[in-house]
N, C-alpha and C positions, 0 to 999 in steps of 0.2 A: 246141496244136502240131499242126499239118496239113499237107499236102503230100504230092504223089506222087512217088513215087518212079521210076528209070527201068524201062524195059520193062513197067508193070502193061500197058498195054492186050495186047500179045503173049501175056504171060502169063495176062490173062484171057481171051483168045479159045480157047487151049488149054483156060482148066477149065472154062470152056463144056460145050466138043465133051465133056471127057471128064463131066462130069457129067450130060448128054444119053445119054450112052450109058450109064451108070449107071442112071439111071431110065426106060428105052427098056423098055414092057412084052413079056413073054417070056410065058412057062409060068405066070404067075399067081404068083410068089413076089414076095413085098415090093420094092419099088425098093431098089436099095442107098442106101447112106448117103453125099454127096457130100464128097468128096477135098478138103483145100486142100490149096496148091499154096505150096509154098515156094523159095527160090532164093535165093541170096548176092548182097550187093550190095559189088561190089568199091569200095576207097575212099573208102568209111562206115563210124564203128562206129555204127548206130541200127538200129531196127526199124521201116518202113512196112506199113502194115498198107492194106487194101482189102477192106472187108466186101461181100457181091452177097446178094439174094436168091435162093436155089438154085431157086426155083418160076420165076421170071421172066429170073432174069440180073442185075436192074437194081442200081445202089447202096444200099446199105441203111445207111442213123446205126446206130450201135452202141456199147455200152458194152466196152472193153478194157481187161483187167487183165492186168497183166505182172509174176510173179513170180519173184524171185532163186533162186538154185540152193537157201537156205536158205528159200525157201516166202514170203521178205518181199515185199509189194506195193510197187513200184519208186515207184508218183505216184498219188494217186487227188486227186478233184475235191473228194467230201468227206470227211468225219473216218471216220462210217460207213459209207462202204458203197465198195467196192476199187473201184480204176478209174479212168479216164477218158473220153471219149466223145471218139468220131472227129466229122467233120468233117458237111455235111447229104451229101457224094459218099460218105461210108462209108470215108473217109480219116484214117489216122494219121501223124506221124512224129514217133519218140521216139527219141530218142539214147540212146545206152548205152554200159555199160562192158563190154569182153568180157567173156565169162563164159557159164555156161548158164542158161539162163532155161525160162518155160512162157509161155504165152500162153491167154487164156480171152476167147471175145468171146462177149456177150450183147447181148441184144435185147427185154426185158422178157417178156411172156408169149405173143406168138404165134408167136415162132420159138423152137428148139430154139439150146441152146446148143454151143460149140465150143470144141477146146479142143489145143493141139500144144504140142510143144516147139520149140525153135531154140538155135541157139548165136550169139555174135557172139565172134569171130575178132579178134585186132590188125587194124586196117585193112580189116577185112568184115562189112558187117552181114546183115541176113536180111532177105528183103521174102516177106510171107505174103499171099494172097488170100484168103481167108474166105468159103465160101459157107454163109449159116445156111439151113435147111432150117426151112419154114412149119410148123406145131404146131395152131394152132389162128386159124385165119384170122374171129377178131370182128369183124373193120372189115367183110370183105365178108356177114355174117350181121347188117349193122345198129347193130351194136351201137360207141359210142364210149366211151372212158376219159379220164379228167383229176380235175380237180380245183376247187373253186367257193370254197375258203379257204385263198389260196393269196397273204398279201403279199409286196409286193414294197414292202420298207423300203428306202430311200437317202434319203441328204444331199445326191443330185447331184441340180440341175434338171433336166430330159426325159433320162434316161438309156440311151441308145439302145444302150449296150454292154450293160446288163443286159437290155432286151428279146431283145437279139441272143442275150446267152448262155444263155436262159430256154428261148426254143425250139429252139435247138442241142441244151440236154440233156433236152426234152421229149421231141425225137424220135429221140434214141437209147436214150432211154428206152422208146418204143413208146407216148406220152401221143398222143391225139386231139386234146385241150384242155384250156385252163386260163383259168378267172377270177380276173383277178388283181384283190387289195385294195389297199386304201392299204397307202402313198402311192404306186400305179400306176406304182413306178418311174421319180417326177418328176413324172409328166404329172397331175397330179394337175384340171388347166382340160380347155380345149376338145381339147386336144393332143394325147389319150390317141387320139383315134380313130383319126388319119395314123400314128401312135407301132405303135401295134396292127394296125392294117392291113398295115403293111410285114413282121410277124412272121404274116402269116395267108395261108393258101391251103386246096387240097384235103386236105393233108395236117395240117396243124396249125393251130387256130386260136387265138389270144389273145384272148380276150373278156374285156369288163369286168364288177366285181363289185367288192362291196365286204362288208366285215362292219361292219353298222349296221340297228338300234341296238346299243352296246355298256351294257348299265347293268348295274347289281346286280341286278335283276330275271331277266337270261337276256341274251343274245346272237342273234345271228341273221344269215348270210351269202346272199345269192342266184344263183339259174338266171337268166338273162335280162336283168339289168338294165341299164340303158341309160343312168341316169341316178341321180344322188342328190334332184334337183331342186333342192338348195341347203340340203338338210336335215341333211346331214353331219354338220359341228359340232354341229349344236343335239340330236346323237340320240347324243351322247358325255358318259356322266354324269361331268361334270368334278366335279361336287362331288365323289364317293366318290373318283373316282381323285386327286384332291387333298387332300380332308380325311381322307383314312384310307388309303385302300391307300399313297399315298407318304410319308402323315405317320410320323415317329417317334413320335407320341403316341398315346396311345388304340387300348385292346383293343377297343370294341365298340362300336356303334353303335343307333339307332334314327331312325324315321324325323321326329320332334322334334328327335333331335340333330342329323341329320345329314339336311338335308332334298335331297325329290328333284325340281327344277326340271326337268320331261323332259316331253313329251308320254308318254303310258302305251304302253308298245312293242308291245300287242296292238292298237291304234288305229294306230299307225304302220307297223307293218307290213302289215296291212289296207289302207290308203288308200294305200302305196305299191305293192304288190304289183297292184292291182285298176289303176293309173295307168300302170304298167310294163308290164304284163300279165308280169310276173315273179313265180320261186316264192322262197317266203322257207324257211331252212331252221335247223333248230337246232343250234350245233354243241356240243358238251364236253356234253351234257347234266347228268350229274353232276360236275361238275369244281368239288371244292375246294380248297384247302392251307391250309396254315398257312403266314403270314409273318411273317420277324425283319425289325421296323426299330428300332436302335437296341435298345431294353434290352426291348420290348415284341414280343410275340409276337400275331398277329391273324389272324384265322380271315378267309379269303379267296375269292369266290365266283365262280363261269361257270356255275353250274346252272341251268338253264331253270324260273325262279323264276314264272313267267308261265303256263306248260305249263298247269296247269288251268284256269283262267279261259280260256285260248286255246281251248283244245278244246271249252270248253262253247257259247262267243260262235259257232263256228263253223268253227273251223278255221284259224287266222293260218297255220300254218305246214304247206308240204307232205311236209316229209322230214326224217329226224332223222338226227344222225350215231349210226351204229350201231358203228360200229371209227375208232378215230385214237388219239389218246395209248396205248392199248389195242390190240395187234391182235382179240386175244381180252377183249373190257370185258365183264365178267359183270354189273356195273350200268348200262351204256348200254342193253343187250342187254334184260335186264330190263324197265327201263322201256319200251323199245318196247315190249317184248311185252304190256304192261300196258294201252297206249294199244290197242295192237289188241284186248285181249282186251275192251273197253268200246265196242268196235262201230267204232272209227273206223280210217278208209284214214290210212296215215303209207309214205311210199316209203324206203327203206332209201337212207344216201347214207353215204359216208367224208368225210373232210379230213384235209388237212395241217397250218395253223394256219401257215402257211410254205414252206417245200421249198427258198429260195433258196439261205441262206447255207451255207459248206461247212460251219458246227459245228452247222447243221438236224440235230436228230435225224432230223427227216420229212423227207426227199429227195422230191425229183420220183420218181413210182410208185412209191414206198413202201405207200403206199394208194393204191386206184385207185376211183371209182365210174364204172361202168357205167352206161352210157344206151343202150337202143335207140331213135337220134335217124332210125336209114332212110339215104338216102344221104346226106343233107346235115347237116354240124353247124353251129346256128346256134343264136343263140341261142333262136330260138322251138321248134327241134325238142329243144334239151332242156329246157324248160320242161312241152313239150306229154309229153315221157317220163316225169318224174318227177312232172305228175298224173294219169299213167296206171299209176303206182308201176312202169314196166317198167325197172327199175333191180338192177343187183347190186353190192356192194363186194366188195373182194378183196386179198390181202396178197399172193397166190401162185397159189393153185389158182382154179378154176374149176366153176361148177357149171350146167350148165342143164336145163333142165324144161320138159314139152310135158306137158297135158293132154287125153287124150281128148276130141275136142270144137273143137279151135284152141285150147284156154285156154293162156295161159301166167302166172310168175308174175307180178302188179297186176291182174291180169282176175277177175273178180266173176262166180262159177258160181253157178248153178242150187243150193239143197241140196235137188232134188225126190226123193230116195232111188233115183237111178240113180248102177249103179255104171258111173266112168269109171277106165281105166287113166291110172295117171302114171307116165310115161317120166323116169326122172332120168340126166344124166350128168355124172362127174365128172370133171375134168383136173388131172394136175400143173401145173407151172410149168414154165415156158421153161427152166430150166437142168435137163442131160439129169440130173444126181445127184438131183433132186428126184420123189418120191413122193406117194402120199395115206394118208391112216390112219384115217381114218373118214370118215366121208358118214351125217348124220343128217340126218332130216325130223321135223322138231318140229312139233304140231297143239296150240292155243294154252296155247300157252306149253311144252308137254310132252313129251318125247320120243315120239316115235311109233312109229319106227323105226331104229336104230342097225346099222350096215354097220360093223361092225370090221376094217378092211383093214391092220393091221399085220404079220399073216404073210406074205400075199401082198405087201405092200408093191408094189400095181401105177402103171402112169402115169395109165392110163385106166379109169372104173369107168362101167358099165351097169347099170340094175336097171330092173322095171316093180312098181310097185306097183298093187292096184286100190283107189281111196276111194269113199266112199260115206257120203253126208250129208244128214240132214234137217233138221236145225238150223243156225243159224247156228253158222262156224268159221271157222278160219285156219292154213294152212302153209306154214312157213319150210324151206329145204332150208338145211342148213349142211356144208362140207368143210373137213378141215384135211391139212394136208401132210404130208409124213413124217416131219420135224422136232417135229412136237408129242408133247410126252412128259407131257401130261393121259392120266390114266386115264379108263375107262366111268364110272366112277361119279362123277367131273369136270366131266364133260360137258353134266350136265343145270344148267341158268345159273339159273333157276329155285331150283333146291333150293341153290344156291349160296348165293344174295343171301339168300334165308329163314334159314339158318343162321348166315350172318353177322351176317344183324340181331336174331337171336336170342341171338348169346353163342355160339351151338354150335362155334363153329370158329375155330380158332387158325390161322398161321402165313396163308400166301398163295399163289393159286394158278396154275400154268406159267403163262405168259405168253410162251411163245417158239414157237408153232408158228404158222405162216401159215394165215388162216383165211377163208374168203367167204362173205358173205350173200347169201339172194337175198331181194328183196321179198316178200311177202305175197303168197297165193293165196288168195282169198277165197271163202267158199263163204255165200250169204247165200237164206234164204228168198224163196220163189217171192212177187212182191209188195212183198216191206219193200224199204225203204232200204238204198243201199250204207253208210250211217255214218249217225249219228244226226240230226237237226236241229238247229241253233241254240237252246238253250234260251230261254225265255220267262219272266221274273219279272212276281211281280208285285208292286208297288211301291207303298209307303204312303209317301209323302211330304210332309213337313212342314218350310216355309219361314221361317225365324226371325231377327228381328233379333239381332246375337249379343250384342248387352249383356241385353235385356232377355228375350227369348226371344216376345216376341209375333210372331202372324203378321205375314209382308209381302203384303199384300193386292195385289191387280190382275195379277197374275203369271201371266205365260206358261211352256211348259212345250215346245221343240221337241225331238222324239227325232229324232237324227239316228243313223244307222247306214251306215257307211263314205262319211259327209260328205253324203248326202243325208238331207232333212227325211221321215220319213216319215209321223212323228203331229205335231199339235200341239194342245198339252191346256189349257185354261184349269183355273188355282187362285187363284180369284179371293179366297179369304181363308186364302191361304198351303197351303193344304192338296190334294192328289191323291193319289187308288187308281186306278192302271192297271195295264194287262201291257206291257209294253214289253221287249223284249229285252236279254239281258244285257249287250250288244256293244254298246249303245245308249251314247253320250257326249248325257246330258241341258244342253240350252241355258238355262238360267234367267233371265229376262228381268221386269223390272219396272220401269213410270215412274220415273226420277230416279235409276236404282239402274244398279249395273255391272254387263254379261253375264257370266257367269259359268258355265260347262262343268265337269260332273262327271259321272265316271264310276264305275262300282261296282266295277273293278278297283282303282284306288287311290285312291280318296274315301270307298266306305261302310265306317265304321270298321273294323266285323268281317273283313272279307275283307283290309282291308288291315292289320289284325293279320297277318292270317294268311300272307300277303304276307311280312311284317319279321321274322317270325319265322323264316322260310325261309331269305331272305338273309341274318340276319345272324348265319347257325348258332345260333338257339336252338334249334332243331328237334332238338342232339345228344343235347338235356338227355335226350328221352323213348325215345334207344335205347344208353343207357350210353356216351355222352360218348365222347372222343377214342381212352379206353383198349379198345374194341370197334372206333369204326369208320376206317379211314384214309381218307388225301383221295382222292376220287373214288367214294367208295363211298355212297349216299342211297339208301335204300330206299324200295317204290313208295308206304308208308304216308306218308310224311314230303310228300310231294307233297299228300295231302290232298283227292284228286279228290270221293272222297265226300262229305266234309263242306266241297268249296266247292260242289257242285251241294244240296246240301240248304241250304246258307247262302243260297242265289240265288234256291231257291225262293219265298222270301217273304221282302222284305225292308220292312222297318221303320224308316225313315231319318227323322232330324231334319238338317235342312242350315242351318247360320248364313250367312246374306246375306253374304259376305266373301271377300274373294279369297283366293285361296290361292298358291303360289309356282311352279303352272303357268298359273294365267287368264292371265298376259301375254302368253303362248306362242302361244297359239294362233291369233290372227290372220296372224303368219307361218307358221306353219303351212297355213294356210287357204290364202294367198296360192301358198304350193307347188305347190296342184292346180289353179290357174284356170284 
């Protein structure tokens, strides 16, 4: 519902002048707070509304809620969250019944919120001008907002109403951008470009993305991509999502039962990511449940089942979701801090999983991840941000840091034992009733320093810390809003997840205050590496016919690593010891015989034990089963980092000459990247 009503332009040339003269500097006291301007609209009963920016004048999208004399929200867009969103001119017109009402117009986090009463009269309604007054201006300090898991499901072909309505409540929302997934709101072909382009300019853009691969292994959504190459479908573990997650039958699975026809998602992601020049990112990282089909109950997986084999091959993925189903995830949290505390750069990112529909729990900026993309958002400037980890997530408040030096957080300091000061600052949220309540800096994994700001309950917080480092380290700044009602001793995500996977702790904890991350500030010895290297096995290889187990003589052996050959090794009587990298997808090649591609992710038995164990929750059996831990909760032991880098160390593999039920795969696959 939009439309102007009569007299705005008059009536805003008035709150103009008077809001100019409001903030006309005098004697050095604060500008005052700018005026709307309200006035009857004879021979309506409705309410038009006209949002402006109080810094510029111009039109401003914003979110309005309009509440009955009994406190009820009259219309909102979706289930949760009040309101509705004006027009892209900053324009509303709702109808009503007389009666008294409030009015509250929001703008997501860089304006301050606003808020009056009105009445509507028999045959008179109210027309309001709204100027929101700037709070915290991140667009013009670099930084953009959105979202990179974010579908857009329909039944309609090229859906041009839903693109339209997408960025309407994007930018009343105050979103930068969104990458949207399938099914791209129809466009799913060539379409999506012209489709996308007409919802994009300087102020918001629509980019494409998708979340693929999806398997039992782990998930994965991207910055930047441009394209799927035609590898869509084939990177959708339809067995699992057919033979068990939708079947009524069967609690549990293995990978004999229940086999996995998929290229291996740490290859896939790789070889797309490097083709795209796009960042792959991980979303739900512990996300499990329990599902009812029919009379059977089955344990249900999104965990980043991949994670360590990824990390050790070299890195697949740039950024992990840190807050989404969660705003406050003490095990998403956890695990990042795990992956950092083992030497490796991961950029902190949120998600949605959604934000369209109105029964979205995740609305549009619900979660927001921050990019400092500079002046332009494309998609290469937020690629190039999140592998320079200068990324924050955020529910509400606001946190930023400056290091002695230029550093800020994603940037890799010196730990040459000079002390540099850290500047931290922390902001409420856009709506003026919102506060902060603590501001912690966590140094890995740990609390460092805790800022209890619940008495003072302020909008805005200052501190200077000085650090000082000779070892390799890492600090996260975390703020939560004035709404979080976790205690100090809560706080620490660490001693959380330890006790829960301990037994020590019953019940479950707040999950209601708005919280922001900011990526990693990394402080790394004079010399070493920012993250570790690609690990190196080394590889005892033995090639067998599988009935009889003799070697297959004459055999080649090409190591390709992200689709280039880099070695190739004769095993001229079935047999090689080499070091060949763990990322390596080995080509087995012999006269008269089938090519044959295996990798040590999901081919060499032990690790792909280790693998199925993961996924198909055995992993509960070894921290007291269902009655300790609930869905979404995997502690950083169950991942297994240690004992998959000590398994990789030396491997000892007999391989049967025989295809298996990805060799067919792979020449489409290949075909992808020509």
């Amino acid at each position: 519902m939009s439309g102007r009503g009569p007299g705005l332009e008059s009536g805003l040339a008035g709150l103009l002048l008077l809001a100019t003269l409001l903030q006309a500097p005098g004697s050095g006291a604060a500008p005052a707070r700018p005026v709307a301007a309200l006035r009857p609209i004879p021979g309506r009963e409705a309410l038009v509304v006209r949002v402006i920016d109080a810094g510029t004048g111009e039109p401003l999208p914003a979110r309005v809620v309009v509440r009955d004399a009994a406190g009820k929200v009259v219309e909102s867009r979706y289930e949760r969250l009040p309101g509705v969103f004006t027009d892209e001119r900053g324009t509303l017109d709702m109808p009503l019944r007389p009666g008294a009402y409030t009015l509250e117009v929001l703008r997501g986090i860089d304006f301050l919120s606003e808020d009056l009463a009105f009445d509507v009269r028999p045959g008179v309604g109210a027309e309001a001008t709204v100027p929101l007054e700037p709070w915290l201006r991140l667009r013009e300090m670099g930084w953009a907002n959105g979202d990179g898991h974010a579908h857009l499901y329909t039944d309609t072909d090229r859906d041009r109403a839903m693109v339209a309505t997408v960025r309407r409540i994007c930018r009343a929302q105050g979103l930068d951008f969104l990458c949207a997934c399938q099914t791209w709101a129809g466009f799913a072909g060539a379409g999506w470009r012209d489709a996308f382009a007409e919802q994009s300019d300087t102020r918001f853009r629509l980019l494409y993305g998708a979340e693929m691969p999806k398997y039992r292994t782990g998930h994965s959504f991207w910055f930047g991509l441009d394209s799927t190459r035609g590898l869509f479908d084939d990177s959708m573990d339809v067995t699992y999502e057919n033979g068990y997650y939708q079947s009524s039958s069967g609690s549990a699975w293995t990978f004999p039962s229940l086999p996995f026809p998929v290229i291996p998602d740490i290859e896939l992601v790789s070889r797309l990511g490097v083709a795209e020049d796009a960042v792959a990112l991980l979303p739900h990282p512990t996300s499990w449940w329990w599902q009812k089909r029919g009379e059977s109950e089955k344990y249900v997986t999104n965990v980043a089942v991949s994670l360590s084999a990824g990390l050790l091959a070299g890195g697949a993925w740039g950024g992990m979701v840190v807050m989404g189903y969660d705003r406050d995830h003490d095990f998403y949290q956890d695990l990042w801090f795990r992956v950092l505390d083992e030497g490796y750069r991961m950029a902190a990112v949120g998600e949605l999983d959604g934000g369209y529909a109105p029964g979205d729990r995740f609305y549009y900026g619900s979660v927001r991840t921050y990019a400092k993309v500079g002046d332009e958002i494309d998609r290469q400037s937020l690629v190039r941000a999140v592998r320079a980890n200068h990324t924050f997530v955020t529910a509400g408040p606001i946190v930023l840091a400056q290091l002695e030096g230029g550093y800020e957080p994603g940037d890799v300091v010196p730990a040459d034992g000079r002390v540099r000061a850290l500047r931290v600052r922390a902001f409420a949220s856009g709506p003026r009733h919102d506060r902060l309540s603590y501001v912690v800096l966590l140094r890995n994994g740990r609390i460092h320093r805790l800022w209890d700001l619940r008495r003072r309950s302020p909008r805005r917080f200052e501190e200077r810390i000085p650090l000082r480092e000779e070892s390799d380290a890492w600090y996260v700044l975390k703020a939560y809003s004035g709404n979080a009602t976790r205690t100090p001793e809560q706080l620490d995500v660490r001693a959380n997840c330890e006790r829960i996977a301990a037994g020590g702790f019953r019940g479950s904890l707040p999950d209601d205050g708005d919280v922001c991350l900011t990526s990693p500030l990394y402080f790394r010895r004079p010399g070493m590496p920012a993250e570790p290297s690609p690990l190196r096995t080394r590889v005892r290889l033995r090639l067998v016919e599988p009935a009889s187990g003799r070697p297959v003589e004459e055999a080649t052996v090409r190591v390709q690593v992200k689709g280039r050959t880099v070695d190739s090794l004769s095993a001229p009587f079935g047999e090689l010891d080499a070091e060949v990298p763990v990322s390596a997808v080995l080509v087995l090649e012999a006269p008269g015989r089938p090519v044959l591609r295996r990798t040590l992710h999901l081919d060499y038995p032990p690790l792909r034990d280790r693998v199925e164990r993961l996924a198909n929750g055995a992993w509960l059996e070894d921290f007291g089963g269902r009655a300790r831990l609930r869905p979404g909760q995997v502690p950083w032991r169950a991942f297994g980092f240690a004992e998959t880098k000590a398994l990789l160390a030396e491997v000892d593999w007999t391989v049967p000459w025989q295809p298996n039920e990805r060799d067919p795969l792979w020449a489409r696959f290949e075909a992808a990247f020509e």
